[in-house]
TORMI-420948 format. One record per residue (C-alpha): residue number from 1; residue in three letters; x, y, z. Coordinates in steps of 0.2 Angstrom, whole numbers, always signed. Layout:
% TORMI-420948
<r><num>NUM</num><residu>ALA</residu><c1>X</c1><c2>Y</c2><c3>Z</c3></r>
...
% end
This chain:
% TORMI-420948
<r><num>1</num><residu>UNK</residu><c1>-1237</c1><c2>+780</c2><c3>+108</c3></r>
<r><num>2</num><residu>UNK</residu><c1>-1234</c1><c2>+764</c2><c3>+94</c3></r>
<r><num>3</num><residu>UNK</residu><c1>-1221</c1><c2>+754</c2><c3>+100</c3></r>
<r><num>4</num><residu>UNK</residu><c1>-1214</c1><c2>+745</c2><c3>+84</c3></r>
<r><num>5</num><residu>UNK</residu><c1>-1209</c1><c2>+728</c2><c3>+87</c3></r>
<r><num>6</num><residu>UNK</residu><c1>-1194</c1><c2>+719</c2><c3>+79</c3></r>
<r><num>7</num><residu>UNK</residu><c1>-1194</c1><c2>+704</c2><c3>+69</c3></r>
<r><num>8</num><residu>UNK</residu><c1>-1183</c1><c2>+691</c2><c3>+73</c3></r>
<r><num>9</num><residu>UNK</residu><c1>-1175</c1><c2>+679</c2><c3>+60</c3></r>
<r><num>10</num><residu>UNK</residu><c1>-1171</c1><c2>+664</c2><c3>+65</c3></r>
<r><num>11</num><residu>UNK</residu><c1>-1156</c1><c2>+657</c2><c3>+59</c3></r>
<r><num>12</num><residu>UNK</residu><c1>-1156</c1><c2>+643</c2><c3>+47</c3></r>
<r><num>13</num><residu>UNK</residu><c1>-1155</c1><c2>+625</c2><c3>+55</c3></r>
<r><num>14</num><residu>UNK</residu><c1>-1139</c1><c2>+616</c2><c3>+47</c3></r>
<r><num>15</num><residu>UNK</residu><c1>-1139</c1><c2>+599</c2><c3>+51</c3></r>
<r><num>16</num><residu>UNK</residu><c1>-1120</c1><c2>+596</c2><c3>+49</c3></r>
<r><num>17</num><residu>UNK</residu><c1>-1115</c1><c2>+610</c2><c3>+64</c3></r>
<r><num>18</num><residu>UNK</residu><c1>-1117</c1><c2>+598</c2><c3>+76</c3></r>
<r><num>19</num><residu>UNK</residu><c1>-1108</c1><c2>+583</c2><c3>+69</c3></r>
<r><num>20</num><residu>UNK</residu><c1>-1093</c1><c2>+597</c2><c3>+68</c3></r>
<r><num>21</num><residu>UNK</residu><c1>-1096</c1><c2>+599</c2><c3>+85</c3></r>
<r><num>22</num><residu>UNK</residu><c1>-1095</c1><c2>+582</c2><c3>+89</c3></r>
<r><num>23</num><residu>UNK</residu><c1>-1080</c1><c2>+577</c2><c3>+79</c3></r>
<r><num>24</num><residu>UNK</residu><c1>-1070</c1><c2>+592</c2><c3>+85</c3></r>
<r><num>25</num><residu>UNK</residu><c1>-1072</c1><c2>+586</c2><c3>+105</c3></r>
<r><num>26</num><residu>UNK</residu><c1>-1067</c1><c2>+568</c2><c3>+100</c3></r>
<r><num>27</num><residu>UNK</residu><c1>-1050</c1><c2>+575</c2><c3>+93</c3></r>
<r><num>28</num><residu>UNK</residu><c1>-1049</c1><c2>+586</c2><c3>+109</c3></r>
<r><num>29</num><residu>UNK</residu><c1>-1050</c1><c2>+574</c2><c3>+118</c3></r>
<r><num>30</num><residu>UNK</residu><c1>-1040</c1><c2>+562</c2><c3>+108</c3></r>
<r><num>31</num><residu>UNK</residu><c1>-1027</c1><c2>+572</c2><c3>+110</c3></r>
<r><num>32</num><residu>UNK</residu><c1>-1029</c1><c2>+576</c2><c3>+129</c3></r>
<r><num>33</num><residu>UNK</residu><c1>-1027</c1><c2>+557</c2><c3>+131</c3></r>
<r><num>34</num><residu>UNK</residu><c1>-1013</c1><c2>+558</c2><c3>+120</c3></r>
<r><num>35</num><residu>UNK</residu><c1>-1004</c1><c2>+569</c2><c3>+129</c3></r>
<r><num>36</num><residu>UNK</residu><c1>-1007</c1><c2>+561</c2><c3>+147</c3></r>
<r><num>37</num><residu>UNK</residu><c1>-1001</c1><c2>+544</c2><c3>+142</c3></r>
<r><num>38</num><residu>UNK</residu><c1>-985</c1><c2>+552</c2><c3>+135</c3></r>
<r><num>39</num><residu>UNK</residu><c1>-981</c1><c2>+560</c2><c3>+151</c3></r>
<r><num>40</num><residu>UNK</residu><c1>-988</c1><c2>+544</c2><c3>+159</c3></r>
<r><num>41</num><residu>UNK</residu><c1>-975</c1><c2>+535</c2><c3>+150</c3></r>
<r><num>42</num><residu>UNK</residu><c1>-958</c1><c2>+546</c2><c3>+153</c3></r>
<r><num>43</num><residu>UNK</residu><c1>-960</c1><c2>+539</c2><c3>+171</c3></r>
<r><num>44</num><residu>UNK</residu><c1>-959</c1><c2>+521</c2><c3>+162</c3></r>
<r><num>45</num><residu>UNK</residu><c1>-943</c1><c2>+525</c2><c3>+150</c3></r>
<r><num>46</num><residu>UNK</residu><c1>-927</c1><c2>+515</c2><c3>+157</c3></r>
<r><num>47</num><residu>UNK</residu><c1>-911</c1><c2>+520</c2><c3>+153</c3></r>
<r><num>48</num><residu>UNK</residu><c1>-908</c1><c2>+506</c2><c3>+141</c3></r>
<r><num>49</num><residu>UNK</residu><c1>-921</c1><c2>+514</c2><c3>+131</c3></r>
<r><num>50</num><residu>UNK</residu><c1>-915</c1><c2>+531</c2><c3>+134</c3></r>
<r><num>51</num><residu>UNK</residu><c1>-900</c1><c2>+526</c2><c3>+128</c3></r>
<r><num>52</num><residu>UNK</residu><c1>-903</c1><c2>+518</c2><c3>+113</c3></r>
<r><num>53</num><residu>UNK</residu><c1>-913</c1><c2>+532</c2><c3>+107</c3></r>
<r><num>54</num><residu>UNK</residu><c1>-899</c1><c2>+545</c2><c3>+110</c3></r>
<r><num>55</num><residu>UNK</residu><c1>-887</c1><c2>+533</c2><c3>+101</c3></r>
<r><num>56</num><residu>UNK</residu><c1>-900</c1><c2>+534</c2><c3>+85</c3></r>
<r><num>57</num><residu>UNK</residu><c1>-901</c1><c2>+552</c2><c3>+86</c3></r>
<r><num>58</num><residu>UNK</residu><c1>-881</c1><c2>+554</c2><c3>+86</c3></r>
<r><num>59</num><residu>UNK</residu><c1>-880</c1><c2>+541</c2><c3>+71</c3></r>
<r><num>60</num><residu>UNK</residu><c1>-892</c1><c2>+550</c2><c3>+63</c3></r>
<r><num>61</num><residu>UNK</residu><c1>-881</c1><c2>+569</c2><c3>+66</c3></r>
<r><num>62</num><residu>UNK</residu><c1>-866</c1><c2>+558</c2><c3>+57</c3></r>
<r><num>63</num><residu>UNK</residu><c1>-874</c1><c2>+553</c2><c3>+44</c3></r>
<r><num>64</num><residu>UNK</residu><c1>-883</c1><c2>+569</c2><c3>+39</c3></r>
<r><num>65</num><residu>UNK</residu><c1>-865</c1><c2>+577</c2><c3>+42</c3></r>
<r><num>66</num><residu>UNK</residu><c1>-856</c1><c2>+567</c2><c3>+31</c3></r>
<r><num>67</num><residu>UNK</residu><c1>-870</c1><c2>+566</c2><c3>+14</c3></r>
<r><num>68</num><residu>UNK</residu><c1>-871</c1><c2>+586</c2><c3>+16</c3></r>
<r><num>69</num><residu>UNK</residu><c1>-853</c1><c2>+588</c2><c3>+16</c3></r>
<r><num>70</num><residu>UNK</residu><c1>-851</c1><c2>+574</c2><c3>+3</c3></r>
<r><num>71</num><residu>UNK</residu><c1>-866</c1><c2>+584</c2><c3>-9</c3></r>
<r><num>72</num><residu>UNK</residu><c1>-853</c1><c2>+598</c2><c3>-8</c3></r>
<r><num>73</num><residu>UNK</residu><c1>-839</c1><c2>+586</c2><c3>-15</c3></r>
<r><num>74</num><residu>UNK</residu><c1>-844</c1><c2>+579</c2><c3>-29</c3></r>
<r><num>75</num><residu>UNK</residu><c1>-827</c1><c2>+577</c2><c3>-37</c3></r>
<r><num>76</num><residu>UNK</residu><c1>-818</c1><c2>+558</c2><c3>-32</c3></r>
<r><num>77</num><residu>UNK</residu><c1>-807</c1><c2>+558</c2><c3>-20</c3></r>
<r><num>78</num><residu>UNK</residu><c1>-793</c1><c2>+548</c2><c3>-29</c3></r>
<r><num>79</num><residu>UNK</residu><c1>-787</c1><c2>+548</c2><c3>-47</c3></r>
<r><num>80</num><residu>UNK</residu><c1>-781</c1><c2>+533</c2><c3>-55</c3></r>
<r><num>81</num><residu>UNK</residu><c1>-765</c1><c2>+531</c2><c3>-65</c3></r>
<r><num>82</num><residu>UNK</residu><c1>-765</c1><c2>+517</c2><c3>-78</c3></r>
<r><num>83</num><residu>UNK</residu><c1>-753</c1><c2>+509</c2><c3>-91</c3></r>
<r><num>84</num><residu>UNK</residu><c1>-753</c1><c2>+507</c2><c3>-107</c3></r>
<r><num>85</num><residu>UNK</residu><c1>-763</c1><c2>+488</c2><c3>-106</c3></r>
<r><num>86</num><residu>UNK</residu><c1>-776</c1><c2>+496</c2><c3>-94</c3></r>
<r><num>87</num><residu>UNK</residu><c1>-768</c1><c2>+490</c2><c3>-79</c3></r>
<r><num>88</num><residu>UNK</residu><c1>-770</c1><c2>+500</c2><c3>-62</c3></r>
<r><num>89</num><residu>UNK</residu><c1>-750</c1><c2>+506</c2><c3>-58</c3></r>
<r><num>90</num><residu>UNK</residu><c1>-758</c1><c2>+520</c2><c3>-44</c3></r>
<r><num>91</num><residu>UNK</residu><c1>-769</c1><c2>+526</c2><c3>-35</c3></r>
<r><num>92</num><residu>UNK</residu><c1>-766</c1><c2>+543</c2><c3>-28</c3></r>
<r><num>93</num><residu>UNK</residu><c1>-779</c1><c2>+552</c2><c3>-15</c3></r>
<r><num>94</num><residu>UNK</residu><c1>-784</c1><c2>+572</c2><c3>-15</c3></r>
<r><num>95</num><residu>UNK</residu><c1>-776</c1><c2>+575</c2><c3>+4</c3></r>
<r><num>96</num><residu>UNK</residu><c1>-784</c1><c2>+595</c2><c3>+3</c3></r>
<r><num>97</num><residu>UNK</residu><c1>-801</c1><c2>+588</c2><c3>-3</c3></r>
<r><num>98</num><residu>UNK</residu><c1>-799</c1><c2>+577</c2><c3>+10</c3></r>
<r><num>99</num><residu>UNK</residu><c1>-793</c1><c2>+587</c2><c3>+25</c3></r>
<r><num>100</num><residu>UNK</residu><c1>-809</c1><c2>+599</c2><c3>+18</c3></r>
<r><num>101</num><residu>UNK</residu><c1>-822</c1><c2>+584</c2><c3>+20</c3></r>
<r><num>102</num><residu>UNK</residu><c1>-816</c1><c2>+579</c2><c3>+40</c3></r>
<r><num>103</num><residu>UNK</residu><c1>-815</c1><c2>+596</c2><c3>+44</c3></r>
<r><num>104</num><residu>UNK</residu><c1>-833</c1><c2>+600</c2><c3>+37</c3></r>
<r><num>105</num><residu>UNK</residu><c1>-841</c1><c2>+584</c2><c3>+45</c3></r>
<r><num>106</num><residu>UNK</residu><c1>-834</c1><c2>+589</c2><c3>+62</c3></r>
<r><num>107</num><residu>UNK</residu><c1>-840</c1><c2>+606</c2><c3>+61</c3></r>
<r><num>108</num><residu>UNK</residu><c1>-859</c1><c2>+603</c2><c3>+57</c3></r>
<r><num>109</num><residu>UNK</residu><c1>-854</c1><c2>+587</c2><c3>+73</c3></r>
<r><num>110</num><residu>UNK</residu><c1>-851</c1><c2>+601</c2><c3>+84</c3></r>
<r><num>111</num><residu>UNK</residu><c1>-868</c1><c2>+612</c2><c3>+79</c3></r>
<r><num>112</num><residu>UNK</residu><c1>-879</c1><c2>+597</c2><c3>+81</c3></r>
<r><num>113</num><residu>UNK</residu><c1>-872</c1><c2>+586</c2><c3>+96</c3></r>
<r><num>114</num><residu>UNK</residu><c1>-874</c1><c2>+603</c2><c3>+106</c3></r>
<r><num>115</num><residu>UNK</residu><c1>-888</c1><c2>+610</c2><c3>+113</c3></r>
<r><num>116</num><residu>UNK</residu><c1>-909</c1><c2>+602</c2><c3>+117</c3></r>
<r><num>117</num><residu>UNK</residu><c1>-912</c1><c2>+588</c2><c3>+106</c3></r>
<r><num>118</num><residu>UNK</residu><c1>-927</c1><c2>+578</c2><c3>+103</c3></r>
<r><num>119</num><residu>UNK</residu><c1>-927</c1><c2>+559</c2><c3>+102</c3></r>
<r><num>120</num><residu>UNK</residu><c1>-941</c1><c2>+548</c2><c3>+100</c3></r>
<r><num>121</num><residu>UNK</residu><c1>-946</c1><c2>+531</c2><c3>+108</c3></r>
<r><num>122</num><residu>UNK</residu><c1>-961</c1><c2>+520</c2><c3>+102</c3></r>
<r><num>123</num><residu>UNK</residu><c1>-975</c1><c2>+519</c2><c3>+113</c3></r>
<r><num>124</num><residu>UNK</residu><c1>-976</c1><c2>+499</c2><c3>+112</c3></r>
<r><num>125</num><residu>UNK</residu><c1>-958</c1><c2>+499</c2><c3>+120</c3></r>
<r><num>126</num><residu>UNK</residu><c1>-965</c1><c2>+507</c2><c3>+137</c3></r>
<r><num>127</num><residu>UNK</residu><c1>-978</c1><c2>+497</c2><c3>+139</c3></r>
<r><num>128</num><residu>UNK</residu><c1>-966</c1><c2>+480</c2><c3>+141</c3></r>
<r><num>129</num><residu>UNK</residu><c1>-974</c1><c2>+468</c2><c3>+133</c3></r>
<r><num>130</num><residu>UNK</residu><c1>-963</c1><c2>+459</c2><c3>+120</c3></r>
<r><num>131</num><residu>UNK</residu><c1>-977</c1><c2>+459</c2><c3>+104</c3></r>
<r><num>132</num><residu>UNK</residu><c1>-978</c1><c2>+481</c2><c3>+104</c3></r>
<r><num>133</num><residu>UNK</residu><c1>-959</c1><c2>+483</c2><c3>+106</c3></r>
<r><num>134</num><residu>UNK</residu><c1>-954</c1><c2>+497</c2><c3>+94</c3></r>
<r><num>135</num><residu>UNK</residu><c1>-969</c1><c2>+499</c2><c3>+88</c3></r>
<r><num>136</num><residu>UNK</residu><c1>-982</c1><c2>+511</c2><c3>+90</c3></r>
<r><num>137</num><residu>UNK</residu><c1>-980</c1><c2>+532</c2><c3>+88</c3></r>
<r><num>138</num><residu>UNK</residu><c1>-966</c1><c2>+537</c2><c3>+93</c3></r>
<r><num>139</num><residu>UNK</residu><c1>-966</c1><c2>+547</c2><c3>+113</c3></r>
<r><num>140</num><residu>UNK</residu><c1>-955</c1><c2>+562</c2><c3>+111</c3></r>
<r><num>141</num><residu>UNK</residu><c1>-941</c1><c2>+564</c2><c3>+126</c3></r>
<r><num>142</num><residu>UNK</residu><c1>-931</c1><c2>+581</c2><c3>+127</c3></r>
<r><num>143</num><residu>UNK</residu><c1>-912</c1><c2>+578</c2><c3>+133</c3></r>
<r><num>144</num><residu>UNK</residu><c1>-896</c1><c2>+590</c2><c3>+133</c3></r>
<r><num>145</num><residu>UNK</residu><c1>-883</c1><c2>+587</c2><c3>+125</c3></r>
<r><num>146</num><residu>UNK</residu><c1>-865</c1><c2>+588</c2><c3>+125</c3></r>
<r><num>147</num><residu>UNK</residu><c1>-854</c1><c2>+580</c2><c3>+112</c3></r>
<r><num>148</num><residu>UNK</residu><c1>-839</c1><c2>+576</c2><c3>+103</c3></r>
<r><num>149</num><residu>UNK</residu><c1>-831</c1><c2>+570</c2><c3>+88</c3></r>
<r><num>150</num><residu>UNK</residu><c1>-816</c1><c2>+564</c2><c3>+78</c3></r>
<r><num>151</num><residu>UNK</residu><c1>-815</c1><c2>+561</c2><c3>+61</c3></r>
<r><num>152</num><residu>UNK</residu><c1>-801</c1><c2>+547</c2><c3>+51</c3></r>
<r><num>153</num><residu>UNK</residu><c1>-794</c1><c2>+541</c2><c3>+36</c3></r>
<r><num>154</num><residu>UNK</residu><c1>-789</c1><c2>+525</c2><c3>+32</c3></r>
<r><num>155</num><residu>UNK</residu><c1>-787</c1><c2>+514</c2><c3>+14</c3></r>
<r><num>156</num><residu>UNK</residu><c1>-785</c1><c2>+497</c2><c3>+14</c3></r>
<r><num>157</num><residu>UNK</residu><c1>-781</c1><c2>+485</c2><c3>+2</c3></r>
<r><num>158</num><residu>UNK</residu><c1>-794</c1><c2>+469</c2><c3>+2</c3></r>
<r><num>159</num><residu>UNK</residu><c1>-794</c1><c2>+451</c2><c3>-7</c3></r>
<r><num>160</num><residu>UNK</residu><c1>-808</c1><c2>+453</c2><c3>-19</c3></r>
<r><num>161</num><residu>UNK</residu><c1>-805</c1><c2>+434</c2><c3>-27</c3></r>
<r><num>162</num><residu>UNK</residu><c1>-790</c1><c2>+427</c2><c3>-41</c3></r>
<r><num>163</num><residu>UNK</residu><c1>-777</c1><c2>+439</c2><c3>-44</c3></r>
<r><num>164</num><residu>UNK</residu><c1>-789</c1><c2>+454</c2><c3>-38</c3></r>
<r><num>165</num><residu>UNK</residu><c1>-789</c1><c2>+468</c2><c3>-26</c3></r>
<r><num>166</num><residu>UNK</residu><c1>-802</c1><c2>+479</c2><c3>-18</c3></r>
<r><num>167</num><residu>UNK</residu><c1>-792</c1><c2>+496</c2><c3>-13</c3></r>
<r><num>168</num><residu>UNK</residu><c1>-806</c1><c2>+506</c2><c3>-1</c3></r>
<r><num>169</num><residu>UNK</residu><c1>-803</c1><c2>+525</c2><c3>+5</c3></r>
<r><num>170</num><residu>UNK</residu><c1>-814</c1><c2>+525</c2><c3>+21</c3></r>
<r><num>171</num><residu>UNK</residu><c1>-818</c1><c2>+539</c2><c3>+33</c3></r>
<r><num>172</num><residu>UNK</residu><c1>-823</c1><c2>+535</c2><c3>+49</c3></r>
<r><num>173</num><residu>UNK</residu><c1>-832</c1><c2>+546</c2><c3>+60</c3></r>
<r><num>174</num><residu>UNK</residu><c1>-829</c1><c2>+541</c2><c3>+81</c3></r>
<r><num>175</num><residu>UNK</residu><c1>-843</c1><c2>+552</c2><c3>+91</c3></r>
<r><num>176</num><residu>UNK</residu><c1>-849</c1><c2>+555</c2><c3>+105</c3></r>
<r><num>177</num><residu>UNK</residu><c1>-863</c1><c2>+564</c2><c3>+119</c3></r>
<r><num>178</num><residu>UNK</residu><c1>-871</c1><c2>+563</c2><c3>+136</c3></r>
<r><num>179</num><residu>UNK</residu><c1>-883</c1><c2>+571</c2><c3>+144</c3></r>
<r><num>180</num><residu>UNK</residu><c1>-884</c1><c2>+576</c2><c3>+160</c3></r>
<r><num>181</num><residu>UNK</residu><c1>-903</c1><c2>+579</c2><c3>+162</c3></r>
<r><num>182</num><residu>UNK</residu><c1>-911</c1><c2>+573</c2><c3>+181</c3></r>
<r><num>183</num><residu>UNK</residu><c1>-922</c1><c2>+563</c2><c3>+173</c3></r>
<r><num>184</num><residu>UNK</residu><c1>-915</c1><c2>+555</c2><c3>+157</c3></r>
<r><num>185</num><residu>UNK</residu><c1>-898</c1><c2>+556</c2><c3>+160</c3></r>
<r><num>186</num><residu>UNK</residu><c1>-886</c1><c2>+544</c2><c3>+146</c3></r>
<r><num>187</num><residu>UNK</residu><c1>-869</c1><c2>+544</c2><c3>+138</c3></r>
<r><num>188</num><residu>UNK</residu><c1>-867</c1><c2>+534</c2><c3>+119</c3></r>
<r><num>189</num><residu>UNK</residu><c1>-852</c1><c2>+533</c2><c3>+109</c3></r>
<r><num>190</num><residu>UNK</residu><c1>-855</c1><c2>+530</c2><c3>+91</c3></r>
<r><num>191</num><residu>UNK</residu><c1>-844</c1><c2>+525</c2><c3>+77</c3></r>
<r><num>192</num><residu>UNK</residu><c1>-847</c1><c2>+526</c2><c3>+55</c3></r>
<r><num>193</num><residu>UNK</residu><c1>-838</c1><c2>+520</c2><c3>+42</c3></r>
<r><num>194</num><residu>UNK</residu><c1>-842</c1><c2>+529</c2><c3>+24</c3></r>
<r><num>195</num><residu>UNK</residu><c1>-831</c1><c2>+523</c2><c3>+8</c3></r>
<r><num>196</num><residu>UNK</residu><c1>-828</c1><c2>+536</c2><c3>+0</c3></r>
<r><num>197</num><residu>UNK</residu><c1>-819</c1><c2>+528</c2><c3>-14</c3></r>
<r><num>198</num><residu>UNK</residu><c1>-818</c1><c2>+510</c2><c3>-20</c3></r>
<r><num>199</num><residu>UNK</residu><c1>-806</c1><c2>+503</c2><c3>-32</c3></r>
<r><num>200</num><residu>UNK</residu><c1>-805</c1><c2>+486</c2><c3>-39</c3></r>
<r><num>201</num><residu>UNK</residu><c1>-786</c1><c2>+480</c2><c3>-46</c3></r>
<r><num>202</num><residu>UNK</residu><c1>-782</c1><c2>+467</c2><c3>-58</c3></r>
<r><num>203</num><residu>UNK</residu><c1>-767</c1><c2>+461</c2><c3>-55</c3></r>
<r><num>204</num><residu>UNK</residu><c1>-753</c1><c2>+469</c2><c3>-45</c3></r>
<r><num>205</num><residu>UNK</residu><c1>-757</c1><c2>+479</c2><c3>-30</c3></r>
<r><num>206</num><residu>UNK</residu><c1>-753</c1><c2>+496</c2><c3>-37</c3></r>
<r><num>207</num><residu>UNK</residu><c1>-740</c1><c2>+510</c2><c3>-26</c3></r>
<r><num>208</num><residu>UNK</residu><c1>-753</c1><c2>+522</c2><c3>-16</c3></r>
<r><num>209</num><residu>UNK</residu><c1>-749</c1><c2>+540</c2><c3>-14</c3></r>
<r><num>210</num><residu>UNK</residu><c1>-760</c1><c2>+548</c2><c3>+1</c3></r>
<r><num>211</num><residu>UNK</residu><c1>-750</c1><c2>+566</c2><c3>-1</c3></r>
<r><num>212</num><residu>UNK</residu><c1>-744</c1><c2>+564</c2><c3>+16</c3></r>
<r><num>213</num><residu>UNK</residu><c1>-726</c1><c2>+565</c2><c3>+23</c3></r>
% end
């Protein structure tokens, strides 16, 4: 009985297998020793540092608020009545635009202050030595938060030199959050001022009308 024997191909050697091979367990295990010195580190995250990164992240939540509801008002928020010579005589604010603008920015507050969040802390601030402080890549901490916030107006007349005045519409946004996790528990309270108009009078301080009562 013949017996037919099979041929065996070898495959090709390709010299750069191995160097993928290589490179691929140095990233593995980069980032096996990137993960054990985050979680190494949470241990070393004081509450200073825990809350200043909470306080960052609900800045950041106001300010995001206020340019996305500001992008959707693109109209001023005050018109300006002048006389015949130029001169300003009023300045008279948009109180619906308004009231629409604070009640937008609390309503994307209340969405974002609420619920898991993720700060970030650099790595050269858990180490204590003074040179790495805020540097580094950031080390991610998960907390839960609970927040708050309230919105105002306010318009000011300032001294902007000789016979001039600076008449400002501000909106100040007052917030604030804690969280009440075990092991990075923190409460902040954060205020932000954006002007929302800005005025510069020659002359006499002109009548403002707000629309209010």
């Amino acid at each position: 009985m013949y017996i037919r024997k099979r041929r065996r191909f070898f495959r090709p050697y390709r010299p750069g297998r191995g160097k993928r091979r290589t490179a691929a367990a140095v990233s593995l295990l980069a980032v096996l020793l990137l993960a054990l010195f985050a979680e190494l580190s949470l241990g070393g995250i004081s509450p200073e540092l825990t809350q200043e990164a909470a306080r960052g992240y609900v800045l950041d939540c106001i300010t995001q608020a206020v340019e996305q509801q500001l992008a959707e008002e693109p109209e001023p928020f005050v018109t300006i009545d002048r006389d015949q010579s130029g001169q300003v005589v009023m300045v008279q604010a948009d109180p619906e635009r308004l009231n629409r603008l604070k009640a937008g920015v609390l309503e994307r507050l209340a969405k974002s202050l609420r619920g898991r969040a993720t700060v970030y802390i650099p790595a050269g601030s858990l180490t204590g030595v003074g040179l790495l402080n805020g540097r580094g890549f950031p080390v991610p901490i998960s907390l839960g938060l609970e927040g708050s916030a309230v919105a105002e107006l306010s318009t000011d007349f300032i001294s902007a030199g000789v016979n001039q005045t600076c008449h400002r519409l501000v909106l100040t946004v007052h917030a604030q959050a804690y969280s009440q996790s075990k092991r990075f528990e923190t409460a902040v309270a954060v205020d932000s001022s954006t002007v929302l108009a800005e005025t510069l009078v020659v002359g006499e301080v002109p009548k403002l009308m707000t629309g209010r009562e």
